[in-house]
N, C-alpha and C positions, 0 to 999 in steps of 0.2 A: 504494500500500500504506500503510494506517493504521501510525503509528508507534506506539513503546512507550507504553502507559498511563502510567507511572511517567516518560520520558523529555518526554511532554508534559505533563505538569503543570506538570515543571520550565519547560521551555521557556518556556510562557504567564504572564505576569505581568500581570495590570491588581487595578486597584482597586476598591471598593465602589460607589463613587460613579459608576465607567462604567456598573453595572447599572442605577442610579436616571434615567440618563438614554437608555436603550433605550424608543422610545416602543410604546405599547400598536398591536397590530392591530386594534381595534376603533375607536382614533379617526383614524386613516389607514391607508392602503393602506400592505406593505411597498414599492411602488417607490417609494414617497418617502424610503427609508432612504437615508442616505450610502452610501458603502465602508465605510470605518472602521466605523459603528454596525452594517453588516451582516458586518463580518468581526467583529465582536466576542461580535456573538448567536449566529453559525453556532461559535465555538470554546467557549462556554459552553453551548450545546446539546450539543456532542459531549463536553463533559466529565463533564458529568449523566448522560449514557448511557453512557460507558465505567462511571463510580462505580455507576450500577447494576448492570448487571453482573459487575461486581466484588461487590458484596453479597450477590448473589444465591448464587451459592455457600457463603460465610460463613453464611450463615442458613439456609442448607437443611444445614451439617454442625453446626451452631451444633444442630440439633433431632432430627439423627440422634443426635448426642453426648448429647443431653437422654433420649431414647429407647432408646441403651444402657445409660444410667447405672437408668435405670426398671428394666430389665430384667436387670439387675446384681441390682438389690436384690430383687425378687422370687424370683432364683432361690436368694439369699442365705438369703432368708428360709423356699423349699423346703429348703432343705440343711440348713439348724438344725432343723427340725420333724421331716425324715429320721432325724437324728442322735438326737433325742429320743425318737422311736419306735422305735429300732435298742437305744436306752443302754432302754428300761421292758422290751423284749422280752426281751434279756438276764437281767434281773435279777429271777429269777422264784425265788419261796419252796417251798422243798420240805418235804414234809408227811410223805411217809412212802417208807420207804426196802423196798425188794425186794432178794432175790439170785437169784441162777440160777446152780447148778452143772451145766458143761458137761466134753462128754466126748467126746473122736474115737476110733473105730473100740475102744470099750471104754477106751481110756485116761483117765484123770482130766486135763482139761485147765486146770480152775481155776474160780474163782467171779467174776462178775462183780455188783458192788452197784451197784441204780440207784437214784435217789432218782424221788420224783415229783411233779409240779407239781397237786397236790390245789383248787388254788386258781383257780389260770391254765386248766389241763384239768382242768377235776372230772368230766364224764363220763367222759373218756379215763382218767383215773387210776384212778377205781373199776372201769371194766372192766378194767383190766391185775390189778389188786390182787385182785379175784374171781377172776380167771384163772392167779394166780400161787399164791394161800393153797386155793385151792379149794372159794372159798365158791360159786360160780357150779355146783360138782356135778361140773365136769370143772376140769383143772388142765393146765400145758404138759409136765407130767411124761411121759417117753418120747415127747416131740415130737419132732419133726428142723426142723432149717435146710433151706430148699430152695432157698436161691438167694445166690451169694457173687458180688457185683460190685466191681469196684475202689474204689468209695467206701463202700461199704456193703454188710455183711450181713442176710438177711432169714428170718424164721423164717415157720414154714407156719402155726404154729395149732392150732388145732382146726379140727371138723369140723361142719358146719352140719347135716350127716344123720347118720346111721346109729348108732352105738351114742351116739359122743361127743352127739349132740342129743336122746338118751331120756334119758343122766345127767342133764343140762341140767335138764329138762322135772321129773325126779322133785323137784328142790330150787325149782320154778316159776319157774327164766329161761331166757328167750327169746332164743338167740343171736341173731335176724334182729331182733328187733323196737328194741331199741338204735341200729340203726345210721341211721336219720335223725338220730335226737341227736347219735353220733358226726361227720358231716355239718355239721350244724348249726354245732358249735363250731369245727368244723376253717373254717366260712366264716368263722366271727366273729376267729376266730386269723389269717386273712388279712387281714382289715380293717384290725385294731392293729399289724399286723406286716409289711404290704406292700413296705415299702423293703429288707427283709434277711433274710438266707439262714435261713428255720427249724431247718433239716434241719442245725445245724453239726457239727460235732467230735464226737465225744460224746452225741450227738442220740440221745432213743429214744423212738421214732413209732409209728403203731398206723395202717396202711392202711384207710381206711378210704371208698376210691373207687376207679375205674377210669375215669382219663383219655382211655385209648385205647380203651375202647366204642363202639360205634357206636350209632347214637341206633336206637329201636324200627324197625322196618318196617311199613309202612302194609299190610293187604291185604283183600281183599272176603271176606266171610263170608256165607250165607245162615243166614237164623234169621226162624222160624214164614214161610216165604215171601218174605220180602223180603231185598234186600242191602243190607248194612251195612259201613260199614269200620272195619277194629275195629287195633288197634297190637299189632305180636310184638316181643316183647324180644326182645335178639340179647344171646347170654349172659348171666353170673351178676354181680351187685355184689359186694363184699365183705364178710365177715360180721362186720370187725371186730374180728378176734380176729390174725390175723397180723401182726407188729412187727420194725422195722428197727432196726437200730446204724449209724450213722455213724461209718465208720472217717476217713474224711475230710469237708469240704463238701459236700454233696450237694443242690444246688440243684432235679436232677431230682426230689427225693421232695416239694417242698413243695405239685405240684399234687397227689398223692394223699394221704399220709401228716399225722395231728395228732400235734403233739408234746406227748408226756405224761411225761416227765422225760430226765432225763443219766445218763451214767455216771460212779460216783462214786469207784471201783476196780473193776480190771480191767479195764484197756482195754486191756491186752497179750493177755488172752484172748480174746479179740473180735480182736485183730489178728494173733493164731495160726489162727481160725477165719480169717481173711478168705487166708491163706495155703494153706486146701487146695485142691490139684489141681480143676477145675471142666469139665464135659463143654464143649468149644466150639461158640461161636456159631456157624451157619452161616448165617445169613439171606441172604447175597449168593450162596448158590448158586442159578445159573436154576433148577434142578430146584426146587427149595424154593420159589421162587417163584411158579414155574409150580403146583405142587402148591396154596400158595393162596392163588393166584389164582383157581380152580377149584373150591377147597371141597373139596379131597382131607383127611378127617379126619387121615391120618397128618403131616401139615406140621401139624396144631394140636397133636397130639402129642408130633411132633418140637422143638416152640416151646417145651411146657414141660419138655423136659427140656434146655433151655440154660440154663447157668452151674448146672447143677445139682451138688453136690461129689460126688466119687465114694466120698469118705468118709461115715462116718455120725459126722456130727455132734448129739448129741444131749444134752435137758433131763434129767438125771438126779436132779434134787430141785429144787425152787426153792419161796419161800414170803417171808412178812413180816419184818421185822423190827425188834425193838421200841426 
């Protein structure tokens, strides 16, 4: 058994000048070596190869050390860049200021003032601002809320058909036709703002996607005799006109919702709305399940009327202010 590295080094003691006289293999054979000259070369062979050895580790953590320090700094350097994009998203200039008087079941329950980020969201702004003053033909007045979640409250809107889309039309805007725009910006707002929660505190967002759609369905069509495959949307997008309050962080709303200002007072009233009684979820019942799974229309119906409030919450004047 090889002894301690460290314990033969000690052991072994010769001088310099024993090496200069170790004679080369090339100009004799080694059985011409003494004892001594070959017990000398055999302990300084095994010493160069313990000392490597030994190095060999040293320089292999010598360069992992090299390689965490690298990667030390590079994440140092993601994390201040994080920080810088978190600290510009924040601090965003507001332009013009909204209210919205709100009211449950007939009761006056307060005004809420949002400011709006005209600058940051200039489409999202101006459609809220149309939609709130009434230059857009229709306004949220006599809207309801239709959906109250533990992070956030969510109003319905308007309506993309029927009376509410003929007022629309009479003043020449086009509920539908905005919403690529709204789109648009809500992608550009992900870009600048990717590292941190949109959707915070106080947050007021205007949906303007639907994450959980399922992409088109392929299917054959016949037309003038030959078959063609042509794509079925599967449901509606949204029209852009429906908007959230964050009563808390709400990181689920940033894949659908653009933020187009804060609330500036009243966020006790928005947290009295988030307080009414709400129909419950049922999703994990098998029946429900099974219903669709199936494509039974009553489970899509039954879908939206979850977290629906059983109160009427509703817009009872809202508008600009200067």
């Amino acid at each position: 058994m090889l002894q301690n590295p460290k314990i033969l080094q000690s052991s072994l003691k010769f001088h310099p000048s024993e090496f200069q006289n170790i004679p080369n293999s090339q100009s004799f054979p080694i059985s011409k070596l003494s004892r001594r000259q070959l017990t000398i070369f055999s302990n300084s062979s095994l010493i160069l190869l313990l000392s490597s050895q030994t190095l060999e580790p040293l320089n292999l953590s010598r360069s992992r050390d090299e390689e965490n320090l690298a990667d030390t700094t590079k994440n140092d350097q993601q994390e201040a860049q994080t920080s810088n994009n978190s600290t510009d998203c924040s601090n965003k200039s507001i332009t013009k200021r909204a209210f919205l008087d709100i009211s449950i079941d007939g009761e006056p329950a307060g005004r809420i003032i949002i400011g709006l980020y005209g600058e940051d969201a200039e489409a999202g702004a101006a459609r809220f601002a149309n939609l709130v003053s009434g230059a857009a033909g229709i306004s949220y007045r006599r809207k309801e809320f239709v959906k109250i979640m533990p992070n956030y409250v969510q109003h319905g809107g308007v309506r993309s058909y029927g009376v509410d889309a003929e007022l629309a039309k009479r003043t020449g805007s086009d509920l539908e036709a905005q919403t690529q725009t709204l789109t648009d910006e809500w992608e550009r707002q992900n870009e600048m703002c990717s590292s941190s929660v949109k959707n915070s505190v106080g947050s007021v967002s205007i949906v303007v996607r639907d994450p959980s759609k399922p992409p088109p369905k392929l299917k054959l069509i016949a037309r003038k005799g030959k078959l063609e495959i042509d794509q079925e949307e599967v449901g509606t997008d949204p029209n852009g006109t429906e908007f959230a309050i964050a009563i808390r962080d709400s990181p689920e709303l940033d894949a659908s919702n653009l933020v187009i200002g804060k609330v500036l007072e009243g966020m006790a009233v928005a947290e009295r709305i988030q307080q009414v009684k709400t129909v419950q979820e049922n999703t994990s019942s098998p029946y429900f399940r099974v219903a669709k799974l199936i494509g039974d229309k009553r489970a899509v119906v039954a879908e939206r009327g979850f977290n629906r409030p059983y109160s009427k919450v509703i817009i009872t004047n809202c508008g600009l202010m200067e």
